[in-house]
N, C-alpha and C positions, 0 to 999 in steps of 0.2 A: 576384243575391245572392252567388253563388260566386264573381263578380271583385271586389267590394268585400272577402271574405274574405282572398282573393287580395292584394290592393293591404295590407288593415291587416298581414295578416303581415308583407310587405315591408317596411312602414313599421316594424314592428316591428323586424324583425332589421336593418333599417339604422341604428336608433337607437340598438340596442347596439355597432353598429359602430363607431357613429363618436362614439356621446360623449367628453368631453373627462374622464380622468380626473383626480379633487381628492381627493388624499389627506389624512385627517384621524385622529386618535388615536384609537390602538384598546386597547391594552394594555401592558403592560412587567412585565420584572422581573428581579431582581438587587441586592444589596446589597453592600457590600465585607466581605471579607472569602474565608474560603477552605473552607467546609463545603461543601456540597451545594447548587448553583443560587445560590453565590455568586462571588463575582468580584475580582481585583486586575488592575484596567488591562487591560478586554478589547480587546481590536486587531480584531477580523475574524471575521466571521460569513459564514455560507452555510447557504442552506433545498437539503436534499435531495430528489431527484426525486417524496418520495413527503410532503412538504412537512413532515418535520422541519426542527429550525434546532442548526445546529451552531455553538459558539463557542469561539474563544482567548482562554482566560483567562491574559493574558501572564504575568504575575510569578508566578500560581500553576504554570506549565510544564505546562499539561495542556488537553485539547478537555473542554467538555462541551454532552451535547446535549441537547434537550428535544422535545415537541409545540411543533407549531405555536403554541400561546398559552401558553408557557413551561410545563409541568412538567415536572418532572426525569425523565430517564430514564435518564441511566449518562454516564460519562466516562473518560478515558484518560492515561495520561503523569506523569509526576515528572521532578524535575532530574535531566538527566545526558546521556551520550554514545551510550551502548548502543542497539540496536534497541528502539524503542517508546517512549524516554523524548528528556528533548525542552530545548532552551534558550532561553528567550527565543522563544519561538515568534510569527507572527505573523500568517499569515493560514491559513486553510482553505477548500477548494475541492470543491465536489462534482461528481466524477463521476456521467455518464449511467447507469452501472451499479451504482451509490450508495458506493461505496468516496468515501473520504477521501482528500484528499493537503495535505497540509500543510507550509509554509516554516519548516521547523525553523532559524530566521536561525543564533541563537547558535551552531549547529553546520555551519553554512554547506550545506545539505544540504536536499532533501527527501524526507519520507518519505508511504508512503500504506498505510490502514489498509481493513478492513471498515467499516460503514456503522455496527458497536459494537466496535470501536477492537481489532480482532485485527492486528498487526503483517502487513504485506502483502511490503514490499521501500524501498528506498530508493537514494539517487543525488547526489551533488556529493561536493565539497570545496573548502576556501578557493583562491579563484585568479581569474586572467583568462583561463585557456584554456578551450574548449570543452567545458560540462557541468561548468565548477567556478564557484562564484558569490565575491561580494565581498556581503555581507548583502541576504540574496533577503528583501524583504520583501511581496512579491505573487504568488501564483500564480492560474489559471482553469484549468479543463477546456473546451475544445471541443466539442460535441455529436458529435463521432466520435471522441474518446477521449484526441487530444493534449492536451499539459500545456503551458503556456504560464507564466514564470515573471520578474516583475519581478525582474533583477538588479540590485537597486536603485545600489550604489557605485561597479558596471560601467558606468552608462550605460544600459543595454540590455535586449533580450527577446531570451529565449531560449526555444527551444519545442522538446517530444522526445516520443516515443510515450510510451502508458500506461504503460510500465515502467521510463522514463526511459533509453532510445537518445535520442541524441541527434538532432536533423532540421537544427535552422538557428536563425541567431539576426538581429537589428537593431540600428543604435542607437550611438552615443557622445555624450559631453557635448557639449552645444553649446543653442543653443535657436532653429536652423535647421527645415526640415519633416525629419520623422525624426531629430533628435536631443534628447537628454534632460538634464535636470536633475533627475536624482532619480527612476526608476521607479518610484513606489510604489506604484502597485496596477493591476490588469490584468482585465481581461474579454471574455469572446468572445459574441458576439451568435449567436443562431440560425442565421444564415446563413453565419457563421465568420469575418466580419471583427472585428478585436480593436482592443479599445477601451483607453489606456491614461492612468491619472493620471501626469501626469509635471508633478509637485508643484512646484517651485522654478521652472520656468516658467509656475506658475498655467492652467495649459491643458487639455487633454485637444485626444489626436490619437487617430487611427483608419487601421488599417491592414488589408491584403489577410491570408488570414491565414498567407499566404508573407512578410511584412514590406513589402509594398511601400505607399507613404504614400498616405493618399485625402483626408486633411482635417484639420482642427482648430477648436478654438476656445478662448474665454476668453483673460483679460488678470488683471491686479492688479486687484484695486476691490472695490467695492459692491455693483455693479450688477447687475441680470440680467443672465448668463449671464458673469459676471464670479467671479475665484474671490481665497480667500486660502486657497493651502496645500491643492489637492485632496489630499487621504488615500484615499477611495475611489470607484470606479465598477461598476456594474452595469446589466446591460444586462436587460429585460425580454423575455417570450415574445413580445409585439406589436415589438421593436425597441428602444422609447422607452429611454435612457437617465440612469439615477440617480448621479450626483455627490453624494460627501459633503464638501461645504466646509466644510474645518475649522475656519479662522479665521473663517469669516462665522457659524461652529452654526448650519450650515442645512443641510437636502438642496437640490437643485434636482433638475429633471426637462427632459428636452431631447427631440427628437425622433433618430434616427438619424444625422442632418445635421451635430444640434447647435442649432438651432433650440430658444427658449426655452420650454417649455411652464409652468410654475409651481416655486413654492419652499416650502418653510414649516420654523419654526422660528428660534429666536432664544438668546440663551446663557443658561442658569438651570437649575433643579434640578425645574421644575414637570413635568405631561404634556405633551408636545410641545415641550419643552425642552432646548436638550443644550450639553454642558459638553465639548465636544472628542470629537464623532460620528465613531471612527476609519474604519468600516466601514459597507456598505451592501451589501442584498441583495435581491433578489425572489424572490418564493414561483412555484413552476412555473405556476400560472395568472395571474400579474400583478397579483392581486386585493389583496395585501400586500407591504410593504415595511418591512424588519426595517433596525433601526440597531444599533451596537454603540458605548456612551461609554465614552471611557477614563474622564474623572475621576468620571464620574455611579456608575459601576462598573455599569450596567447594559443593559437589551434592551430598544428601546421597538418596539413594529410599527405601521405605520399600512396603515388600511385606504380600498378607491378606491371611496369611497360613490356613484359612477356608475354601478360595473359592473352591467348591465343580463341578468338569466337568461335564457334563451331561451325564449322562447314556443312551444309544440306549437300546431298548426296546430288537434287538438283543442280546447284550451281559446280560441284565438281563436273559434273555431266557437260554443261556448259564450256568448259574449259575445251573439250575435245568434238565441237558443233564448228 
């Protein structure tokens, strides 16, 4: 009896292993407009380590953040120049230690805050020299603290410690391996290779997270694993990464490689519908995946109705009492 116990646990925990996640509508919210848990033309989201969900509400110049299935809980920023305020803002990034850092575009600059928007420090100015941007509109945290920052106009990635030192950067026009047409959005996978949308050549490439090239994929099209206009990428806890194709209003979902796994979504105003999905995010356990539309002016999350809990060996025991 105790090896038959023995084998269904097994069975069990390899079934949570290895199902195949399908993401399917779980919640949203968001209206236009600029009160409280409302929105003008959000750009970019990110769920923090402790799985709130942070957003850039662009035209209104400020982050606001919420729980995981959207209430409000506090925001930060107004138009302008100064420490803590913000222009044209466009993506947010959550660090492992839950601080904020944010692509302040319109001020060519990024800043980074506490986890409830206390002013921390900040780094750039307009330029093509080392540590000054041309409209950064994508940044990510690494899992050991570097900032990693689509310099979108530049061509390139640029990457510096937590505090904004500079390290090293990648990258010029072209749509050769390792070159760009438009960096627009950026992410670091678990293991620290960096994943980047470089939108105007319809692709996503992946890199050492020294800059040295490993892969790519996508083309113009339709099709699976075909893009119009990636806007965003994120990498999940298992790997698998999320693309948000913008002109197709879909996610797609790829394996590490790039390898197709599933899509869903189509253009309209309904649930599971999206009107120009600028940004894409996953929840620290993988289990959610947060979008952010610009025209819909909203937050919709879908949830991976596979993932499987883990069985105690107790309650397997139970089964055969």
């Amino acid at each position: 009896m105790r090896g038959k116990i023995i084998a269904l646990a097994a069975g069990v925990a390899t079934l949570a292993a290895s199902a195949s996640a399908e993401f399917v509508y779980e919640g949203k919210w968001g209206t236009l407009g600029s009160g409280e848990g409302q929105f003008r033309y959000p750009r970019g989201v990110a769920v923090a380590p402790g799985g709130n969900v942070y957003v850039v509400d662009r035209h209104n110049h400020r982050i606001q953040y919420f729980t995981p299935t959207g209430s409000y809980l506090g925001k930060w920023g107004r138009l302008g120049s100064g420490e803590g305020q913000l222009d044209d803002p466009r993506r947010v990034a959550a660090a492992p230690n839950g601080n904020e850092y944010v692509a302040d575009t319109g001020n060519y600059r990024i800043q980074y805050f506490t986890s409830t928007g206390s002013f921390l420090g900040k780094w750039g100015s307009e330029g093509v020299g080392d540590g000054q941007f041309d409209t950064p509109r994508g940044l990510a945290v690494a899992p050991g603290g570097n900032v990693y920052v689509a310099d979108t106009d530049n061509s390139r990635i640029q990457y510096f410690t937590a505090s904004g030192s500079f390290i090293g950067k990648w990258g010029k026009e072209g749509s050769g391996n390792g070159e760009f047409a438009y960096t627009w959005a950026v992410d670091v996978a678990p293991g620290g290779n960096v994943y980047v949308a470089d939108k105007n050549n319809h692709r996503i490439q992946y890199f050492t997270p020294a800059g040295s090239f490993l892969g790519k994929w996508g083309s113009w099209g339709l099709g699976d694993g075909q893009f119009r206009s990636p806007t965003g990428v994120a990498v999940g806890p298992n790997g698998d990464v999320f693309v948000a194709d913008l002109g197709n209003y879909r996610i797609q979902r790829f394996t590490s490689s790039g390898s197709f796994l599933e899509k869903w979504g189509k253009k309209g105003t309904g649930d599971g519908e999206f009107d120009y999905a600028w940004g894409v995010s996953v929840s620290p356990t993988g289990e959610r995946v947060y979008t952010c539309e610009m025209h819909n002016h909203r937050v919709q999350y879908f949830k991976d109705v596979t993932a499987v809990a883990p069985t105690s060996l107790g309650r397997v025991k139970a089964l055969f009492k």
